[in-house]
C-alpha positions as CSV (number, residue, x, y, z in Angstrom):
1,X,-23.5,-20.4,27.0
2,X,-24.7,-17.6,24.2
3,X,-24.0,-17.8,21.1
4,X,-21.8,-14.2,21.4
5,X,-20.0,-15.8,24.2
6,X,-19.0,-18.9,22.4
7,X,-18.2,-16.9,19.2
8,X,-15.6,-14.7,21.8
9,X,-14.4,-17.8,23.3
10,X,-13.7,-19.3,20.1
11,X,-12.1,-16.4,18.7
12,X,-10.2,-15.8,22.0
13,X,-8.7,-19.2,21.7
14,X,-7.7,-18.9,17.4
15,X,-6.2,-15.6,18.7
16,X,-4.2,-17.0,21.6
17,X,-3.2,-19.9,19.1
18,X,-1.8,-17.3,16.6
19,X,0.1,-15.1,18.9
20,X,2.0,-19.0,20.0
21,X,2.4,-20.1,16.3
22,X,4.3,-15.8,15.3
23,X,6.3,-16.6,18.4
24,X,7.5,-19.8,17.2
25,X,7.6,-18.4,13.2
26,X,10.0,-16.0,14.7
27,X,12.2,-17.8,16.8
28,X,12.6,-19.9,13.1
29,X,15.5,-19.3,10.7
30,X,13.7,-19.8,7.3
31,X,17.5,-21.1,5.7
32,X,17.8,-23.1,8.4
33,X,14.2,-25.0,8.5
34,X,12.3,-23.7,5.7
35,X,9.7,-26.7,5.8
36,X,8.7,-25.3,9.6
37,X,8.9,-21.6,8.4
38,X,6.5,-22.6,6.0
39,X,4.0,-24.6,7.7
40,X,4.2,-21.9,10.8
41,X,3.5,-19.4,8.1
42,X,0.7,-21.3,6.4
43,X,-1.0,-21.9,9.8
44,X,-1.3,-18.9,11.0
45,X,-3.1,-17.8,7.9
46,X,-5.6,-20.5,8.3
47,X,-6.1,-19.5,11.9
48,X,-7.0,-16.2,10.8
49,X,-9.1,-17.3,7.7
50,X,-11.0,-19.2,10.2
51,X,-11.4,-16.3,12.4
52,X,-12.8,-13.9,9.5
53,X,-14.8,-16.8,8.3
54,X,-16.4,-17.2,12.0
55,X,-17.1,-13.3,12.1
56,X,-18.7,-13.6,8.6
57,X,-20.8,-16.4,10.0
58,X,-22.0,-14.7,13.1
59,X,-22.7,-11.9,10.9
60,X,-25.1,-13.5,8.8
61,X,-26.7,-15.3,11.8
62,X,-27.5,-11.8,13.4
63,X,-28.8,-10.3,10.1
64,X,-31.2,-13.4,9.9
65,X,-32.6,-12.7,13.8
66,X,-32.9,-8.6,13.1
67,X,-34.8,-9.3,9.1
């Protein structure tokens, strides 16, 4: 497998895991379990840190090859 093509399947698969953690951060009433609202919340930021911080990382590699 290429690099690009496990950089997509990663990505693919922190994408897929967001769109399931908004589903169950909205199907959450924050009065009524604001521990899980929070934790929801704070996960899918970290899944889309981690996807920005991938990108960034693949971006730097392909710089490298192309200087």
């Amino acid at each position: 497998m290429t690099q690009k093509a496990t950089h997509t399947s990663h990505t693919e698969h922190l994408t897929e895991e967001i769109k399931h953690l908004e589903g169950r951060l909205q199907q959450t009433d924050p009065n009524q379990d604001p521990t899980l609202y929070r934790s929801l919340y704070c996960m899918i930021s970290l899944r889309q840190m981690q996807i920005m911080a991938h990108a960034s990382s693949q971006a730097e590699q392909q710089r490298r090859h192309v200087g």
